[in-house]
C-alpha positions in Angstrom: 23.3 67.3 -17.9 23.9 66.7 -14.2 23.5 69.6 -12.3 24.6 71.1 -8.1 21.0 70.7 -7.4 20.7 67.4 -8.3 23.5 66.0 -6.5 22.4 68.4 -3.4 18.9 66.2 -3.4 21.2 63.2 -2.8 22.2 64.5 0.4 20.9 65.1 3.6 22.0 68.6 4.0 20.3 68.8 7.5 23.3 66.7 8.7 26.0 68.8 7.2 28.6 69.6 8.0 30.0 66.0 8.2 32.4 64.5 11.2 35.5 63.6 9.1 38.6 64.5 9.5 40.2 67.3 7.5 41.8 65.7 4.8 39.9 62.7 5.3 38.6 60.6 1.5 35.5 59.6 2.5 33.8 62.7 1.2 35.5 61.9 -2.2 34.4 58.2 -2.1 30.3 59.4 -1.3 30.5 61.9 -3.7 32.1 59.5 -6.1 29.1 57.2 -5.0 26.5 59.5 -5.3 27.8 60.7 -8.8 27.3 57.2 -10.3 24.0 56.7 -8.5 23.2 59.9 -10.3 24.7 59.1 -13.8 23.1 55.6 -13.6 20.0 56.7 -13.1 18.7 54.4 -10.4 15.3 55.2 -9.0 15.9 57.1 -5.7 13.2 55.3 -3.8 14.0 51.7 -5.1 17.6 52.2 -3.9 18.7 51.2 0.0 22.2 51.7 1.1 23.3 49.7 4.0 26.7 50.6 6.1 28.1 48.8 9.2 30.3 50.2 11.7 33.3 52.5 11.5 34.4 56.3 9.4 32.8 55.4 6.3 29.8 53.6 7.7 28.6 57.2 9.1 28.2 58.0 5.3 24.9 56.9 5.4 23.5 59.4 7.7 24.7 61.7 5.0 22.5 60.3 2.0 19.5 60.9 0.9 17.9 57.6 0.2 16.5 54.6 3.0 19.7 53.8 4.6 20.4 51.3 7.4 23.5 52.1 9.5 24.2 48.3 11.2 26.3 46.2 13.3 30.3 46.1 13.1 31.0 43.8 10.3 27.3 42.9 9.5 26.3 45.1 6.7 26.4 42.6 4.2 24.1 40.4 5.6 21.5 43.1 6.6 22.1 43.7 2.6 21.6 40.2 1.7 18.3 40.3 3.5 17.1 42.8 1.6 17.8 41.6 -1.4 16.1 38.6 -0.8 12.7 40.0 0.7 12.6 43.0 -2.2 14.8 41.6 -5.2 13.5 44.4 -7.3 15.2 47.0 -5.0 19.0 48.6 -5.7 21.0 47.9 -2.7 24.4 49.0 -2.2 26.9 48.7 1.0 29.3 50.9 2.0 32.3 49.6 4.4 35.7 50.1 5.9 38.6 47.7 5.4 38.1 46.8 8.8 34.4 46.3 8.7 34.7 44.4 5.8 38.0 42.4 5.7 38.4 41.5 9.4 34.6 41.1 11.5 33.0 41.3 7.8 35.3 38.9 6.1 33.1 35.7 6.5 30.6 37.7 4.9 32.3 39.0 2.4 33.0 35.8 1.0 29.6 34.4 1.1 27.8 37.0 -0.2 31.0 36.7 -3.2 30.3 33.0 -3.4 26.5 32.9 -3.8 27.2 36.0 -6.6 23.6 38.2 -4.7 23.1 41.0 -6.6 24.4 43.4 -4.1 26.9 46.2 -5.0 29.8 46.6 -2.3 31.6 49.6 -1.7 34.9 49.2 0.5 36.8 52.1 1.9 40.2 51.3 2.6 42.4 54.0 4.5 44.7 51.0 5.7 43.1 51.6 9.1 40.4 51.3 11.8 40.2 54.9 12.0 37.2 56.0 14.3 37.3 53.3 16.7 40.8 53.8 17.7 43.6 53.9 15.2 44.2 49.7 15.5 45.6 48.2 12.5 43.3 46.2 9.7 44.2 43.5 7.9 44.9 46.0 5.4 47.4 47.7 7.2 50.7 47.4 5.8 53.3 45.4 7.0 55.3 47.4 9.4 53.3 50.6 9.7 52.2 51.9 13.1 49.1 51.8 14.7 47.5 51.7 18.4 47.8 48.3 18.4 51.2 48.0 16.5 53.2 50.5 18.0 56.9 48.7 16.5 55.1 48.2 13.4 52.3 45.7 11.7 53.7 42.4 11.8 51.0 40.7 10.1 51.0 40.8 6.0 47.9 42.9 4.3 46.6 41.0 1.7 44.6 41.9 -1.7 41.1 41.8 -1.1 39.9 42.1 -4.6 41.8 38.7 -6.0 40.0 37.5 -2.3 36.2 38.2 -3.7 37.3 37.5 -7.5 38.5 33.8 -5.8 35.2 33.8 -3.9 32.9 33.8 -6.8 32.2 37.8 -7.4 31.1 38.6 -10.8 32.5 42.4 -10.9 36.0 43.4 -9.0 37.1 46.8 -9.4 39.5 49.1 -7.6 40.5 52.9 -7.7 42.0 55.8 -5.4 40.6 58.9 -4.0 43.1 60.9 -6.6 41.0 58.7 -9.4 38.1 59.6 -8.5 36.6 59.6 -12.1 37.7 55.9 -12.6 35.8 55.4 -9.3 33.1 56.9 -10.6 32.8 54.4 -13.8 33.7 51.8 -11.9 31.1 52.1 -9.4 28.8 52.3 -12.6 29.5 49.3 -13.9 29.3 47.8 -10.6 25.8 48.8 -10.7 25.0 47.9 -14.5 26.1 44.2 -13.4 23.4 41.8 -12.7 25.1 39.9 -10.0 27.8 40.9 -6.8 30.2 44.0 -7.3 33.0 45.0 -4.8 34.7 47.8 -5.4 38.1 48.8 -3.6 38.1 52.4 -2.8 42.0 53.6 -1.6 41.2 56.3 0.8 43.7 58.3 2.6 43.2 58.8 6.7 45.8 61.5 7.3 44.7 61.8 11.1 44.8 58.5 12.5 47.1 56.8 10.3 49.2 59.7 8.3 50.3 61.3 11.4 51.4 58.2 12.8 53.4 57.1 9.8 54.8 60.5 9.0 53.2 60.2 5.7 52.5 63.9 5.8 49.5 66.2 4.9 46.4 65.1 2.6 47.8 66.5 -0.5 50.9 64.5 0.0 48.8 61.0 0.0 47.0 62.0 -2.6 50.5 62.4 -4.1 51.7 59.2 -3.3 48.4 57.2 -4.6 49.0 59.1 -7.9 52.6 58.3 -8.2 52.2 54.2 -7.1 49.1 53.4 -8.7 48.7 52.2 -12.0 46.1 50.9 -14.6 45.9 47.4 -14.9 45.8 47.6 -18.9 48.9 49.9 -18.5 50.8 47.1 -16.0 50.1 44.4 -18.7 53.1 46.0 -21.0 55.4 47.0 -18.1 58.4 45.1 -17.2 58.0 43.4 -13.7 60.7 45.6 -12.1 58.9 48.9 -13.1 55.7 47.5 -10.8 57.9 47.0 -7.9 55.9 48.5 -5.1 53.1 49.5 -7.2 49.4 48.9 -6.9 46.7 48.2 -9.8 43.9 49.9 -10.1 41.2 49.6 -12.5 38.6 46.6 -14.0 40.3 44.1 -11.8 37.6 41.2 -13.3 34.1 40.8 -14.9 32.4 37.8 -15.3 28.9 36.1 -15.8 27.5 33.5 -13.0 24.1 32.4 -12.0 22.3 35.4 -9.8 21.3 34.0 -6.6 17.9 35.7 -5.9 17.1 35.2 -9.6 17.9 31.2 -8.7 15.5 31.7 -5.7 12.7 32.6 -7.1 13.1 30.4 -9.8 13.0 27.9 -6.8 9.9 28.9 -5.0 8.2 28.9 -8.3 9.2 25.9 -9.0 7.9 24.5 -5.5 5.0 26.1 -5.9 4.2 24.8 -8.7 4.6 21.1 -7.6 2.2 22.1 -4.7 -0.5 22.7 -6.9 -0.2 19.7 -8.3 0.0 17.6 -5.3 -3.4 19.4 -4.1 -5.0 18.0 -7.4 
């Protein structure tokens, strides 16, 4: 039975108190994170978490396990070579929607298409947040930001149909009010043998609440509750009773070729015909 003092040893308590924002969802995602870590049962020193730049790439500093804290955008490919020098390992990356989805996005894809066993955690709070309240390309269209101060002109787009399209083998997505759907998604994101991306729906009631007069925490925690819904659930609901809804849940899970599996089925392979050549 999982315990306090066994999620405590996930933590770096020296670095506590954390820099978020009050209200802020990060410390639901990492908690979320380091619950299904916990109920997984992944061995602590086999397992490297990998962040880039941005509010939830500072979660790292927070968690006990070897953790690199990168360059804007390049997380996944500091995770991807990992995976391919020490396969065996558990690696997991922790994002921002505009770490991932904009300076990331290349990435993203990639990693997506070549299906590397890594397992990616996005945070989306619909905006840059600690770098100075710009818009992501999962800002709404017409919210306010910095750098939209009439509104977002551009269109956000749906990132998880963008790495299911790409070639991921696991797509999930929840809120920070679902946090025990995150949880099992995470899980299963873990369980599969191939590349997860999970959507996290955070709420940044500083930097983007404020600005949008969405109100206090509790109130976009309200609103995520009252628009979300499970996919299974949307699948008997009328299309007008989804209008301006978002789905949350098992977004896709398939089975592909892993690619450091297909690697080292490679080198063997080369190796092999080396030997041979040398008789």
């Amino acid at each position: 039975m999982q315990t306090t003092t066994n999620i405590e040893n996930l933590f770096r308590l020296n670095r506590l108190p954390h820099i978020w924002c009050p209200g802020c969802g990060n410390g639901i995602i990492v908690n979320a994170v380091q619950k299904a870590i916990y109920e997984s049962g992944l061995d602590k020193d086999k397992t490297v978490i990998v962040s880039g730049i941005g509010c939830s790439s500072r979660a790292t500093g927070y968690m006990n396990f070897d953790t690199l804290h990168t360059a804007h955008g390049r997380a996944i490919t500091f995770a991807t070579g990992i995976k391919l020098a020490r396969p065996e390992l558990n690696v997991i990356v922790l994002t921002g929607d505009g770490d991932c989805a904009a300076i990331g996005g290349n990435h993203l894809i990639h990693a997506a298409r070549r299906n590397i066993d890594l397992n990616v955690i996005m945070f989306n709070n619909s905006i840059y947040g600690m770098t100075g309240g710009q818009f992501s390309p999962m800002t709404p269209h017409g919210r306010l930001a910095t750098t939209s101060p009439y509104g977002n002109l551009e269109r956000t787009f749906d990132i998880c149909k963008l790495a299911e399209c790409a070639g991921a083998s696991y797509v999930g997505r929840s809120t920070v009010y679902h946090v025990q759907l995150l949880v099992n998604l995470i899980k299963k994101a873990i369980e599969n043998k191939g590349f997860s991306f999970v959507e996290a729906i955070s709420i940044c009631p500083i930097s983007y609440g404020r600005r949008n007069k969405l109100g206090d925490a509790p109130k976009m925690l309200e609103w995520l509750k009252e628009h979300a819904v499970n996919i299974k659930a949307a699948q008997k609901m009328e299309p007008e009773k989804l209008k301006d809804k978002f789905l949350i849940g098992e977004m896709y899970h398939g089975e592909a070729p892993e690619y450091t599996q297909l690697y080292d089925e490679l080198i063997a392979k080369l190796q092999k015909g080396a030997e041979k050549d040398v008789r």
